[in-house]
N, CA, C and O atoms as CSV, one atom per row, in Angstrom:
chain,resi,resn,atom,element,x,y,z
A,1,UNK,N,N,-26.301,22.266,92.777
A,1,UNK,CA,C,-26.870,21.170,93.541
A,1,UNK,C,C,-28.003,21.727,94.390
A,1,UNK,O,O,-28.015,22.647,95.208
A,2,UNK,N,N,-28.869,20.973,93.996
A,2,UNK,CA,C,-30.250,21.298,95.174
A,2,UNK,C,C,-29.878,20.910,96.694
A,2,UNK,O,O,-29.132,19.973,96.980
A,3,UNK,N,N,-30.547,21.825,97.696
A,3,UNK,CA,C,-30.587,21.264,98.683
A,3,UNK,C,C,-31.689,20.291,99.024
A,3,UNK,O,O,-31.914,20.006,100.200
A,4,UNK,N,N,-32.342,19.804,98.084
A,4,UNK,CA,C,-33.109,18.033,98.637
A,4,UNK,C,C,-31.806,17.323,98.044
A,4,UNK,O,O,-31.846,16.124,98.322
A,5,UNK,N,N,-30.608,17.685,97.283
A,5,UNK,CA,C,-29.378,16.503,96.754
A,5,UNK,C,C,-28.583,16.056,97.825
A,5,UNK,O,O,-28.024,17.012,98.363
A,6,UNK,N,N,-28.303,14.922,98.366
A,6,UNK,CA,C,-27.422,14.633,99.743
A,6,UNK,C,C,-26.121,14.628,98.863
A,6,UNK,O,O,-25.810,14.185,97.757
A,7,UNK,N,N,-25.347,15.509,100.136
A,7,UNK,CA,C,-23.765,15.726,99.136
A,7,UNK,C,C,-23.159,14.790,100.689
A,7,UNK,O,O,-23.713,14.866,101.786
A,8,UNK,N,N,-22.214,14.155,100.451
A,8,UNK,CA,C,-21.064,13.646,101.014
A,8,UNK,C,C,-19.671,13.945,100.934
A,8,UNK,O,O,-19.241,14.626,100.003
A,9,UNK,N,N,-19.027,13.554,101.711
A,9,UNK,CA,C,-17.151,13.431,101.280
A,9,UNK,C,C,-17.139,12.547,102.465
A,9,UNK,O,O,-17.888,12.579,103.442
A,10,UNK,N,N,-16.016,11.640,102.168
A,10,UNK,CA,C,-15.418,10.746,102.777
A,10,UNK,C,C,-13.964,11.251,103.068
A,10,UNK,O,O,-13.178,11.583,102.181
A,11,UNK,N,N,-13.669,11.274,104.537
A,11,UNK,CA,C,-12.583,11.273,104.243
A,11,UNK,C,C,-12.295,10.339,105.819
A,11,UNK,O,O,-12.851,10.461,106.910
A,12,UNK,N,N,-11.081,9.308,105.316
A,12,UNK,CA,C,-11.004,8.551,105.794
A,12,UNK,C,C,-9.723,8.553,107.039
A,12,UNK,O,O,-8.622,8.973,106.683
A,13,UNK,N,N,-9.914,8.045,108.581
A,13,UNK,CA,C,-9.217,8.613,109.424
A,13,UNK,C,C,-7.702,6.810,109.746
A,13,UNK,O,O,-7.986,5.703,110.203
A,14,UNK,N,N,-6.813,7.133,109.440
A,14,UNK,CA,C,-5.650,5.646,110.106
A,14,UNK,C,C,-5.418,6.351,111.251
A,14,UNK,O,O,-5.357,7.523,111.622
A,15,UNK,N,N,-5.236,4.534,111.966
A,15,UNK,CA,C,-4.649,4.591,113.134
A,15,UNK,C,C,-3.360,4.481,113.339
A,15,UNK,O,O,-3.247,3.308,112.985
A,16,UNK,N,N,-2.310,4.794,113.635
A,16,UNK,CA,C,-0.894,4.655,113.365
A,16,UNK,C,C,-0.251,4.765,114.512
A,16,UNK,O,O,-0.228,5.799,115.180
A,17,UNK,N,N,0.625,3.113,114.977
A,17,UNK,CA,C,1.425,3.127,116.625
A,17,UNK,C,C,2.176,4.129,116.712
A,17,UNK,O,O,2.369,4.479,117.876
A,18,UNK,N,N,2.930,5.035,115.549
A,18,UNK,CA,C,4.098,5.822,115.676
A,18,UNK,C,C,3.155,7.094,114.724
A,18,UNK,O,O,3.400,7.029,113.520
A,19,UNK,N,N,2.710,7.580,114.900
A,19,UNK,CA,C,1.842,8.691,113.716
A,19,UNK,C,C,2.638,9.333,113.435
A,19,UNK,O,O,2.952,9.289,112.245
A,20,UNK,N,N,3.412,10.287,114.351
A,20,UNK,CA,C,4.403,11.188,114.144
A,20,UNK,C,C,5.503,10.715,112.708
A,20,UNK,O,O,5.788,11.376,111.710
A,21,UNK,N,N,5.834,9.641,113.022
A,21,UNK,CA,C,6.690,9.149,112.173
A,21,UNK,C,C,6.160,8.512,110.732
A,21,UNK,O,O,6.795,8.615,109.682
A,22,UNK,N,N,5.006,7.899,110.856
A,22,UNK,CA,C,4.032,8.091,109.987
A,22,UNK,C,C,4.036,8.871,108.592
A,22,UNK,O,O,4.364,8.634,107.430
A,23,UNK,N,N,3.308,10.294,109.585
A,23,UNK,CA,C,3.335,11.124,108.733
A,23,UNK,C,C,4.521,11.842,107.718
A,23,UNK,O,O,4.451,12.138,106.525
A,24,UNK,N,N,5.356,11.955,108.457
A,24,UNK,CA,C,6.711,11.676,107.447
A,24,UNK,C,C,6.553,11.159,106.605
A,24,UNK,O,O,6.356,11.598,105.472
A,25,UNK,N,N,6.627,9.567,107.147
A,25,UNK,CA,C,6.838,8.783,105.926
A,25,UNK,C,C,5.477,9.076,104.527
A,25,UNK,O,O,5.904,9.357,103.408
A,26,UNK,N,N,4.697,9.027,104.635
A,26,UNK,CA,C,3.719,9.489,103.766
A,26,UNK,C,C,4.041,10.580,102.707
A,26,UNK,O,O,4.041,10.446,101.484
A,27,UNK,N,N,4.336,11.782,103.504
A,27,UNK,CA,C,4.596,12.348,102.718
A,27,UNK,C,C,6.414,12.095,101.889
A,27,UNK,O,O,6.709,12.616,100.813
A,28,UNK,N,N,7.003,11.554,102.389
A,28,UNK,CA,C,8.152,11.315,101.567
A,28,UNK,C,C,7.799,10.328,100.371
A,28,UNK,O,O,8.056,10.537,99.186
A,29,UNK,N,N,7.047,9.008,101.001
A,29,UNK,CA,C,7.042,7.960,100.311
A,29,UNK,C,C,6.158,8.433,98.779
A,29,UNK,O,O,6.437,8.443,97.580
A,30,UNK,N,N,4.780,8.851,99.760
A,30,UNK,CA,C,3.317,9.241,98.684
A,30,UNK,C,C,3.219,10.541,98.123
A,30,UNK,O,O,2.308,10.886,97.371
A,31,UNK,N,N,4.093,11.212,98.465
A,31,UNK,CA,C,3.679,12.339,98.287
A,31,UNK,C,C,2.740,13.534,98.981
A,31,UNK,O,O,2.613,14.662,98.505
A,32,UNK,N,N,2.119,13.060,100.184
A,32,UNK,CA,C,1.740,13.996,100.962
A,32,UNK,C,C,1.940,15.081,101.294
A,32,UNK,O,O,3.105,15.458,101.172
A,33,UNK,N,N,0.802,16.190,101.923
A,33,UNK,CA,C,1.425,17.280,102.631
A,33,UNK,C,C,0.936,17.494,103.950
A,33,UNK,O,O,-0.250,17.382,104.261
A,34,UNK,N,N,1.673,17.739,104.567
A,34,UNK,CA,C,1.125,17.909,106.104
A,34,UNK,C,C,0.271,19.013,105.856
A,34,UNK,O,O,0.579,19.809,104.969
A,35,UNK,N,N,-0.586,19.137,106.411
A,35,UNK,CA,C,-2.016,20.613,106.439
A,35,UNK,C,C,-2.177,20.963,107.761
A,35,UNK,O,O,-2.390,22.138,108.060
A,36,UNK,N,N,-2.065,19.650,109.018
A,36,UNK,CA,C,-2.577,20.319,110.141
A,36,UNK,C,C,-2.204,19.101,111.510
A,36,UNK,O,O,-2.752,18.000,111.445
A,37,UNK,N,N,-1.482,19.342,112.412
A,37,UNK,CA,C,-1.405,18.431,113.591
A,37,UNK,C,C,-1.515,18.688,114.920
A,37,UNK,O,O,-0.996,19.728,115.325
A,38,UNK,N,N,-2.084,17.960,115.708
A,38,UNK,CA,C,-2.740,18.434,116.983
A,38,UNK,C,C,-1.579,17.259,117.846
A,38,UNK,O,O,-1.544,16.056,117.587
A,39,UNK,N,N,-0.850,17.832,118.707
A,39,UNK,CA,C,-0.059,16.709,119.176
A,39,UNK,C,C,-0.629,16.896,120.955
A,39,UNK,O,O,-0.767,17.871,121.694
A,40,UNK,N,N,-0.807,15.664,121.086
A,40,UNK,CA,C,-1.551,15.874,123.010
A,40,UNK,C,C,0.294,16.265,123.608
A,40,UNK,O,O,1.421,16.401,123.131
A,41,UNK,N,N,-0.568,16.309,125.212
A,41,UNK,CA,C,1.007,16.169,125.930
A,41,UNK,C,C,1.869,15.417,126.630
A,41,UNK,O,O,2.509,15.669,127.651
A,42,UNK,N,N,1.785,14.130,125.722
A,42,UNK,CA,C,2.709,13.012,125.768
A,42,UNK,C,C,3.689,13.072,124.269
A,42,UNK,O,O,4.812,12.703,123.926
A,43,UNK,N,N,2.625,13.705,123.706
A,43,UNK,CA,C,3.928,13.693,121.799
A,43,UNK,C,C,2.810,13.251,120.885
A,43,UNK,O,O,2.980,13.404,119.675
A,44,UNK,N,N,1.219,12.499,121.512
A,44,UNK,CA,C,1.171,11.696,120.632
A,44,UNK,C,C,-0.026,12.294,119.425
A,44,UNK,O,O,-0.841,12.962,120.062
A,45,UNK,N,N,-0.222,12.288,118.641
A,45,UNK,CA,C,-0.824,12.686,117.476
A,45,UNK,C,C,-2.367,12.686,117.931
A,45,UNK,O,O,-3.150,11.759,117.727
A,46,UNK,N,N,-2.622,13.736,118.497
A,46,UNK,CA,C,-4.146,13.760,118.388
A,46,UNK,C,C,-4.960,13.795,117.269
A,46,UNK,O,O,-6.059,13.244,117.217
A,47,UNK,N,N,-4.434,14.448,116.344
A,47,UNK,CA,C,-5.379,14.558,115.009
A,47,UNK,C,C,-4.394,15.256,113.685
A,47,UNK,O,O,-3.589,16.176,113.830
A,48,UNK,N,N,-4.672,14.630,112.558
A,48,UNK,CA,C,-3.406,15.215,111.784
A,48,UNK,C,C,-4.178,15.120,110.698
A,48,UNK,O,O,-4.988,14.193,110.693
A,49,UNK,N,N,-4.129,16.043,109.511
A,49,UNK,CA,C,-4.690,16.341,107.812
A,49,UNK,C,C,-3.804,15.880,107.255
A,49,UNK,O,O,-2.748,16.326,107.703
A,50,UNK,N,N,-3.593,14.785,106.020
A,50,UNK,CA,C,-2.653,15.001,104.956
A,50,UNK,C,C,-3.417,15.241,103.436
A,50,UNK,O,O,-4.374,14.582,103.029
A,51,UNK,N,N,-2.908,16.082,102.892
A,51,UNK,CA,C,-3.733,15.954,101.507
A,51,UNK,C,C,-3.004,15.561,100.453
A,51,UNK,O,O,-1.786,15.712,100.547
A,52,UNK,N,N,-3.534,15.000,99.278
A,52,UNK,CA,C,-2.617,14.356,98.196
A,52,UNK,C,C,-3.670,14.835,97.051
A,52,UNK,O,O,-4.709,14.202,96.862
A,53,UNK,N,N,-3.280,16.171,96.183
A,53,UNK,CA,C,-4.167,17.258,95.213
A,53,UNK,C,C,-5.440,17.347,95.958
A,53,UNK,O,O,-5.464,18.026,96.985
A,54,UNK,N,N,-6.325,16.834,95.618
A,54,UNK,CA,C,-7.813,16.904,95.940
A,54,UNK,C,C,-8.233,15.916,97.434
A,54,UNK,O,O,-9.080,16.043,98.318
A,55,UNK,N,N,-7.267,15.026,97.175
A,55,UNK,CA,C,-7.696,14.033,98.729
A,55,UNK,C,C,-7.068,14.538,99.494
A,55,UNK,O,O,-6.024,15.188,99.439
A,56,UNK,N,N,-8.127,14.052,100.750
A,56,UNK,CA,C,-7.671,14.215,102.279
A,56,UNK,C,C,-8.150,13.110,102.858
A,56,UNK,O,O,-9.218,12.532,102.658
A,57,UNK,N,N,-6.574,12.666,104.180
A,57,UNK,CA,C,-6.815,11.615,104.771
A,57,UNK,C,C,-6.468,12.324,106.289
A,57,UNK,O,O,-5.475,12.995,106.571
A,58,UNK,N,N,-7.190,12.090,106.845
A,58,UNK,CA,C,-6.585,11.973,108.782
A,58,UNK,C,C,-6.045,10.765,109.332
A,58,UNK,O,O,-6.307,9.597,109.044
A,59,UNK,N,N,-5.158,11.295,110.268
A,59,UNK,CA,C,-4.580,10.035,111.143
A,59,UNK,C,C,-4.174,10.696,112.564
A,59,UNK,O,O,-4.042,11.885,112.853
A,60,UNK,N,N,-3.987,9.296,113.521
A,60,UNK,CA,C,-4.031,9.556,114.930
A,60,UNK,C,C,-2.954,8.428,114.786
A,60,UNK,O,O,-2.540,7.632,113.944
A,61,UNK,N,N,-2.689,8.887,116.343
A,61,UNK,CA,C,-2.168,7.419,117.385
A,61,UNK,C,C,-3.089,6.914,117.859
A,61,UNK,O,O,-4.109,7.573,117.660
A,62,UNK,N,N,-3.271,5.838,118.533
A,62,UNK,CA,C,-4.086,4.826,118.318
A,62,UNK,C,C,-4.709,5.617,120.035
A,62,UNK,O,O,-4.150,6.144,120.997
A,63,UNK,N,N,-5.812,5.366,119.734
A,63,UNK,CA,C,-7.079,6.182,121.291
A,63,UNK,C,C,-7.989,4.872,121.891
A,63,UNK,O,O,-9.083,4.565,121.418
A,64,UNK,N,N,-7.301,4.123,123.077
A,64,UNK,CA,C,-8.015,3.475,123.724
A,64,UNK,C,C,-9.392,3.799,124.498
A,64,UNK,O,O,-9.916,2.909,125.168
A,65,UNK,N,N,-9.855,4.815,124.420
A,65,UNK,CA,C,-11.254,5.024,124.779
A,65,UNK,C,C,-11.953,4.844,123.789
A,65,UNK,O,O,-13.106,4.495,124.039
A,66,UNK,N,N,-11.576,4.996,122.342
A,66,UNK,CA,C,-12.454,4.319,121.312
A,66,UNK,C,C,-12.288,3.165,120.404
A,66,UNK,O,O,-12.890,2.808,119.392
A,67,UNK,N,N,-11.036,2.570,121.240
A,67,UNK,CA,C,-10.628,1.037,120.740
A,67,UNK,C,C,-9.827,1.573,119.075
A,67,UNK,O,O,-10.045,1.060,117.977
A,68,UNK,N,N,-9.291,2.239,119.255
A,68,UNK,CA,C,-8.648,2.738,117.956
A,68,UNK,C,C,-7.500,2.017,117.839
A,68,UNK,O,O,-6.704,2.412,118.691
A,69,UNK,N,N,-6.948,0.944,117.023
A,69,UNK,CA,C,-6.140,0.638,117.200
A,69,UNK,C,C,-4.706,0.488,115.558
A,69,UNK,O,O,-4.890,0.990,114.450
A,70,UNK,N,N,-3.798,-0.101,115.866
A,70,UNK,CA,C,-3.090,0.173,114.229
A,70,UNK,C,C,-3.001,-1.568,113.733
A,70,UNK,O,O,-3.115,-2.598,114.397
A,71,UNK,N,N,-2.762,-1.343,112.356
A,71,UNK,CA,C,-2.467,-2.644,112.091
A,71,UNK,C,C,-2.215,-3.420,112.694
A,71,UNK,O,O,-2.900,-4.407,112.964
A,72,UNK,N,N,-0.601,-3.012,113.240
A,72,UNK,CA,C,0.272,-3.925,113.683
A,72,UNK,C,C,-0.723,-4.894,115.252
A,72,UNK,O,O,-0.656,-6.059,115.643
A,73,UNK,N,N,-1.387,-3.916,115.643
A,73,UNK,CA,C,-1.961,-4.647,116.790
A,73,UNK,C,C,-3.212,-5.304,116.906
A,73,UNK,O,O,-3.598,-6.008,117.839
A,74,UNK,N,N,-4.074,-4.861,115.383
A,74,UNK,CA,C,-5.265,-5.696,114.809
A,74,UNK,C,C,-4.632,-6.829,114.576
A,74,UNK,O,O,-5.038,-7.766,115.264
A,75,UNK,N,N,-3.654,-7.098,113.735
A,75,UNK,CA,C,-2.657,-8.464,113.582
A,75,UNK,C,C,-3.435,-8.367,111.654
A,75,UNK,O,O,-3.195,-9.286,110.871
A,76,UNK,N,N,-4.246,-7.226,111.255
A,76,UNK,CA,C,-4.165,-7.380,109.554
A,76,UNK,C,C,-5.409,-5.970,109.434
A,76,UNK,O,O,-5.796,-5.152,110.268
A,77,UNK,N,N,-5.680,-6.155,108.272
A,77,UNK,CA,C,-6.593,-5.052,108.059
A,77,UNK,C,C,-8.357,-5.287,107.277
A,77,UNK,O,O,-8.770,-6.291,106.697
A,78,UNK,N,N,-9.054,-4.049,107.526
A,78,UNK,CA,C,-10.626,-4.625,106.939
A,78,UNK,C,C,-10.825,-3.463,106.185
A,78,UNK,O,O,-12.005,-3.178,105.981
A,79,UNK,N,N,-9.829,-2.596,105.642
A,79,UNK,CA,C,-9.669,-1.878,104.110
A,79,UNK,C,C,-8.430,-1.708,104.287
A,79,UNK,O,O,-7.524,-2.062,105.041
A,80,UNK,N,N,-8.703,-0.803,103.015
A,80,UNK,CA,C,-7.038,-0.278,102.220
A,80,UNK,C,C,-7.710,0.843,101.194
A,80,UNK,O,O,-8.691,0.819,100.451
A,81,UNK,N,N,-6.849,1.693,101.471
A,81,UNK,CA,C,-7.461,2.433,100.750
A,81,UNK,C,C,-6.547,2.810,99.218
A,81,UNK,O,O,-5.328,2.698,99.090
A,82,UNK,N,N,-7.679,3.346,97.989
A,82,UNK,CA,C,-7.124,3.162,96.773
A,82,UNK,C,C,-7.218,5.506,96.372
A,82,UNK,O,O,-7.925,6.470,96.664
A,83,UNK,N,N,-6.365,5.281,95.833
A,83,UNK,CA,C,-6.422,6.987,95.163
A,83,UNK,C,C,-5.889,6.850,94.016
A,83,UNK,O,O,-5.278,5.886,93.554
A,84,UNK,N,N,-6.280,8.417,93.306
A,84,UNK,CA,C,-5.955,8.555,91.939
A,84,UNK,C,C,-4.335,9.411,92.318
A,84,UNK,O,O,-3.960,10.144,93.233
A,85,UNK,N,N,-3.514,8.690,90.724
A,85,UNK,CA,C,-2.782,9.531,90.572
A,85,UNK,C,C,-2.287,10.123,89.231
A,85,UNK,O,O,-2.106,9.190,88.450
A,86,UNK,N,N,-2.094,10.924,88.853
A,86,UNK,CA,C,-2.184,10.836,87.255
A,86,UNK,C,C,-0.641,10.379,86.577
A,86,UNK,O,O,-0.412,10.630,85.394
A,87,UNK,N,N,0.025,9.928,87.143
A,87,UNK,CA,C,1.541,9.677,86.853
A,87,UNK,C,C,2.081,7.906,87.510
A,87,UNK,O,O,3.269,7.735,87.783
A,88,UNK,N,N,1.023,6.704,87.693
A,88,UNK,CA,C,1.388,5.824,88.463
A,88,UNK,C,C,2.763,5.324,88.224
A,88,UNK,O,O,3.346,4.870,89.209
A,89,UNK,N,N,3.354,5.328,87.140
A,89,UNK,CA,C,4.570,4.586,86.822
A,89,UNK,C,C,5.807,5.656,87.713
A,89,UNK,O,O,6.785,5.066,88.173
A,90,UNK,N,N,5.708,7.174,87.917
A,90,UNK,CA,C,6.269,7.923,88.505
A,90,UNK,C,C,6.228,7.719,90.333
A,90,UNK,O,O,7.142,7.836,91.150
A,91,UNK,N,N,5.153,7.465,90.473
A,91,UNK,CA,C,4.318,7.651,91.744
A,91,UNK,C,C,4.926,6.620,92.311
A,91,UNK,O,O,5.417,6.727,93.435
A,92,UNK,N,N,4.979,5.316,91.501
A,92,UNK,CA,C,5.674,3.793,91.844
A,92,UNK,C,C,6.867,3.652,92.533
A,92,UNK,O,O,7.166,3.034,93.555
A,93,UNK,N,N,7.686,4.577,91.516
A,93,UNK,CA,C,9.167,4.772,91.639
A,93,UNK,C,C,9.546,5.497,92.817
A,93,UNK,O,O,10.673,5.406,93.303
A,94,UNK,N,N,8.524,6.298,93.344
A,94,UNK,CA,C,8.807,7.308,94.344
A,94,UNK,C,C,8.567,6.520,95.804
A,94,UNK,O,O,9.214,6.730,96.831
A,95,UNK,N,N,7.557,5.633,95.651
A,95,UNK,CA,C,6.995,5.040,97.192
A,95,UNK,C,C,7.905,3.948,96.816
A,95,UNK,O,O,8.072,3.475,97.940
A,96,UNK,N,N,8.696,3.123,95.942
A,96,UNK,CA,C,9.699,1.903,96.372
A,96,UNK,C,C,10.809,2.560,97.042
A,96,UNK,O,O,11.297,2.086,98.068
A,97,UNK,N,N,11.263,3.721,96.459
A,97,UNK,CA,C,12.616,4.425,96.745
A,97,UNK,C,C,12.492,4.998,98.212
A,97,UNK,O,O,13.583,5.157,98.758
A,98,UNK,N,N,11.221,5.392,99.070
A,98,UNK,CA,C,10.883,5.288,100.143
A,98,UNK,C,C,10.884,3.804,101.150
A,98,UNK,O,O,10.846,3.937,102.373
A,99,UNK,N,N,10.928,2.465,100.545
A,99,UNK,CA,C,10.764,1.747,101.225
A,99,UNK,C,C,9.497,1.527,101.588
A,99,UNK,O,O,9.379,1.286,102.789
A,100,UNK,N,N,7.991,1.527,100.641
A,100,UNK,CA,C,7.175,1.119,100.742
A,100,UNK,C,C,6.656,-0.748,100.333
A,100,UNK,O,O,6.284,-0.880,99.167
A,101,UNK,N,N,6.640,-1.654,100.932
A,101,UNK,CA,C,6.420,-2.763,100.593
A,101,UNK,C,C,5.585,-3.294,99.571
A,101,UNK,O,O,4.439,-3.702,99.761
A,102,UNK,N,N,6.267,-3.279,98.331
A,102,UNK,CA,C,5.249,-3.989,97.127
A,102,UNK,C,C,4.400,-5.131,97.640
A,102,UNK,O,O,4.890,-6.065,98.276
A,103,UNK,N,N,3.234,-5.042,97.374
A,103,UNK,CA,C,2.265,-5.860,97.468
A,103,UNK,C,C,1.592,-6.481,95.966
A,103,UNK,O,O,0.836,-7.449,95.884
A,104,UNK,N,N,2.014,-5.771,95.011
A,104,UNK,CA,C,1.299,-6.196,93.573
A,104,UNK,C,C,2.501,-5.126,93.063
A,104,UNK,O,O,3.012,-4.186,93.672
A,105,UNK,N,N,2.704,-5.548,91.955
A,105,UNK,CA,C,3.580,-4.482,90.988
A,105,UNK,C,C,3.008,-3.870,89.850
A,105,UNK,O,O,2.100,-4.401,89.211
A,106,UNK,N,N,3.539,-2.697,89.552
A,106,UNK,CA,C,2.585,-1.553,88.696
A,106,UNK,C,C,2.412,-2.515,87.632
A,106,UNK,O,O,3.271,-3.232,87.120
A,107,UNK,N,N,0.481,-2.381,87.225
A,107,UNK,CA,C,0.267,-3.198,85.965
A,107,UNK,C,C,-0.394,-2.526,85.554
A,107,UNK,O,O,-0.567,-1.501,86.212
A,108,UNK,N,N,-1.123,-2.663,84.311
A,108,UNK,CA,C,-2.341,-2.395,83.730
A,108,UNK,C,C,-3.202,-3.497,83.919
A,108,UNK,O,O,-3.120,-4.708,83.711
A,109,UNK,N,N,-4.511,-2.309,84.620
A,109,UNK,CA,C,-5.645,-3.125,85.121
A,109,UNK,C,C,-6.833,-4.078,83.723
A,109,UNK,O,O,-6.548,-4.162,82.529
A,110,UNK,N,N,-7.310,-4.294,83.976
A,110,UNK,CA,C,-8.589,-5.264,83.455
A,110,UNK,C,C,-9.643,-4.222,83.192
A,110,UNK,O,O,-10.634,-4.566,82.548
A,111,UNK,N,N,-9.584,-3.558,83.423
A,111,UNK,CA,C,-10.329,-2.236,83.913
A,111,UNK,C,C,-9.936,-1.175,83.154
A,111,UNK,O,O,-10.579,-0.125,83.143
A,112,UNK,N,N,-8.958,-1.344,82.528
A,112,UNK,CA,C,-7.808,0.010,81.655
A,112,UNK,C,C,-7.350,0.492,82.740
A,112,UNK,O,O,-6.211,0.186,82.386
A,113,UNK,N,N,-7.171,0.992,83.798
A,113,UNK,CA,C,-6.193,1.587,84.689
A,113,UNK,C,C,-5.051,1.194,84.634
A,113,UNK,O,O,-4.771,0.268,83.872
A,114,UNK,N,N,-3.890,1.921,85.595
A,114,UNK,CA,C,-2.412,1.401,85.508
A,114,UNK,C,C,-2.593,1.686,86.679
A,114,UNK,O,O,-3.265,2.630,87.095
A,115,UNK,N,N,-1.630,0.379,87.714
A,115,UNK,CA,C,-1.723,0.872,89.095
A,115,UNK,C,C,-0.821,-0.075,89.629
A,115,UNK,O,O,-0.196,-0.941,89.015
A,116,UNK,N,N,-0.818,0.329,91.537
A,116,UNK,CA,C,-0.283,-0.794,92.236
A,116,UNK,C,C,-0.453,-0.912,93.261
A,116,UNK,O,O,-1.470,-0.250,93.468
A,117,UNK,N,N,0.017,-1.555,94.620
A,117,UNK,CA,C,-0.895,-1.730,95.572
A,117,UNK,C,C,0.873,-2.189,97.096
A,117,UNK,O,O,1.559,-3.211,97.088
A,118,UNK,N,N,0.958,-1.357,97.777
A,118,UNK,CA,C,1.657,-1.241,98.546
A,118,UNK,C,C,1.334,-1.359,99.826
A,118,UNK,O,O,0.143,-1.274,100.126
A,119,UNK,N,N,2.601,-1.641,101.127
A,119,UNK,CA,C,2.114,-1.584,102.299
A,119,UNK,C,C,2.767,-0.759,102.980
A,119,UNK,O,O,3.928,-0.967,102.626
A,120,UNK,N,N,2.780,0.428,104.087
A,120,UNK,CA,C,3.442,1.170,104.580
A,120,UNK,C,C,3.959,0.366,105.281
A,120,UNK,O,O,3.702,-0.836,105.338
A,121,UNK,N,N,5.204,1.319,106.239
A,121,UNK,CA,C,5.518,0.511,106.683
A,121,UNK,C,C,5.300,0.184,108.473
A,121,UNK,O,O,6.080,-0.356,109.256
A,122,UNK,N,N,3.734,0.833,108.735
A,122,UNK,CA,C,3.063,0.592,109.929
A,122,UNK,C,C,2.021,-0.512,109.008
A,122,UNK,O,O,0.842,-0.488,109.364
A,123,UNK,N,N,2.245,-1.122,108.276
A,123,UNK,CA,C,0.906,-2.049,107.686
A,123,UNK,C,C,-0.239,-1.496,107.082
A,123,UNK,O,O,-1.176,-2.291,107.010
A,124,UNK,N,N,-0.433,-0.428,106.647
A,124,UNK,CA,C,-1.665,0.140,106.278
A,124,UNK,C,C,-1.570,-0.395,104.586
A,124,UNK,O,O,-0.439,-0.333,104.105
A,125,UNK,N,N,-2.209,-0.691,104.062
A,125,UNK,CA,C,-2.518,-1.112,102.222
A,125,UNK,C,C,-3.214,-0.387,101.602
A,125,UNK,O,O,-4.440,-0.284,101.645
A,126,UNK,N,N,-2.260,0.317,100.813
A,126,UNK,CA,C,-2.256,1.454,100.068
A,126,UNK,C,C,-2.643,1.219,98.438
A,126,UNK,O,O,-1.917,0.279,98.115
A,127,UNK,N,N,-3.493,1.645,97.165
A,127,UNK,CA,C,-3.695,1.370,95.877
A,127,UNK,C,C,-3.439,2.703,95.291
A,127,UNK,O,O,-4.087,3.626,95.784
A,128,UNK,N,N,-2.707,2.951,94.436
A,128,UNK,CA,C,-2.114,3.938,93.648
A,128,UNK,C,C,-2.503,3.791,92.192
A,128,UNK,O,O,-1.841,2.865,91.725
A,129,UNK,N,N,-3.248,4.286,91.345
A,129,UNK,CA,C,-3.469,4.352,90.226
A,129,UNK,C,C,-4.536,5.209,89.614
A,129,UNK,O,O,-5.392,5.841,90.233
A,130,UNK,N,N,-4.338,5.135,88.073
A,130,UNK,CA,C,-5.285,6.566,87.233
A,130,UNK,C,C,-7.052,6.096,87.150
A,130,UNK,O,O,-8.001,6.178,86.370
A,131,UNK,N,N,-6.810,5.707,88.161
A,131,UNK,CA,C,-8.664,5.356,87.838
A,131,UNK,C,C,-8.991,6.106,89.263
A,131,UNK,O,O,-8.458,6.149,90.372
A,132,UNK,N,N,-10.246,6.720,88.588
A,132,UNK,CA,C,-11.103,6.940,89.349
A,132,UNK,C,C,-12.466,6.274,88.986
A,132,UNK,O,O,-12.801,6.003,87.832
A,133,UNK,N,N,-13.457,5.963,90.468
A,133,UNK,CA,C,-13.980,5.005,90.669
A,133,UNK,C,C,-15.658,5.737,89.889
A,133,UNK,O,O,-16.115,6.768,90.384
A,134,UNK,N,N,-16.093,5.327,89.178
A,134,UNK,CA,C,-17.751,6.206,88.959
A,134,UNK,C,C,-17.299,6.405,87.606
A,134,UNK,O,O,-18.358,6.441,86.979
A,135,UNK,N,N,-16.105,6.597,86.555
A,135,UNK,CA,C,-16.251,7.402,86.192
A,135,UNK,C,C,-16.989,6.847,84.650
A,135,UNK,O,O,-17.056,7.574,83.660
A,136,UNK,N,N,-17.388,5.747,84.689
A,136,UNK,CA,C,-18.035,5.150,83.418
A,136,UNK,C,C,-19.493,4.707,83.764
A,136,UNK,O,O,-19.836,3.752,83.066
A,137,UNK,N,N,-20.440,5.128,84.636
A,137,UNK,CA,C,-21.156,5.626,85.178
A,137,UNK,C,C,-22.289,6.381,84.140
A,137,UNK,O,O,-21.729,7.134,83.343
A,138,UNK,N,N,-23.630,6.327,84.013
A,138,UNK,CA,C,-23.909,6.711,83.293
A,138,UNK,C,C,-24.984,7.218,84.599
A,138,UNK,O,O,-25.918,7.985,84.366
């Protein structure tokens, strides 16, 4: 890659009323791994890594100096985020048996993908399936 090429990564930060507990659940439900947590000195999650193979997501407790707030207290959400997994029918089985809230049930997409679309259970809306986004892209 040239340096006149603009490179990016996204990586996307939730707000979560209980993070601590959160993060657990993530990784039980999704499969996560904890990588890294900064806890202030009240308990509450200053800053936390989870990665899932190649992705990485951050999350906090919710930071009233920057209006950070969680689902539950937005009263809904203005994304959700979608990842690849190469096993969705496995992946499925693993986040119901966690107690993740079906929102759509594993299908095959319109699109050829297989996927599905869940809610934690702080409200965040989660998409699980073998597509990745670009990749028919010319």
């Amino acid at each position: 890659m040239s340096q006149d090429t603009p490179c990016s990564d996204v990586y996307p930060c939730l707000i979560y009323a209980d993070a601590q507990s959160a993060i657990n659940w993530l990784c039980e439900a999704f499969g996560f791994t904890c990588r890294f947590v900064v806890l202030g000195g009240s308990g509450e999650v200053i800053h936390c890594e989870l990665s899932l193979g190649s992705t990485v997501i951050m999350l906090s407790s919710p930071k009233q100096e920057f209006n950070w707030i969680s689902p539950q207290t937005a009263g809904g959400l203005p994304m959700m985020l979608s990842l690849y997994v190469a096993d969705p029918d496995n992946h499925f089985q693993q986040a119901v048996a966690a107690g993740a809230e079906v929102v759509r049930e594993l299908q095959d997409e319109e699109y050829g993908a297989r996927g599905y679309m869940v809610k934690d259970p702080q409200g965040h809306m989660w998409y699980f399936g073998n597509y990745r986004p670009g990749q028919y892209w010319s």
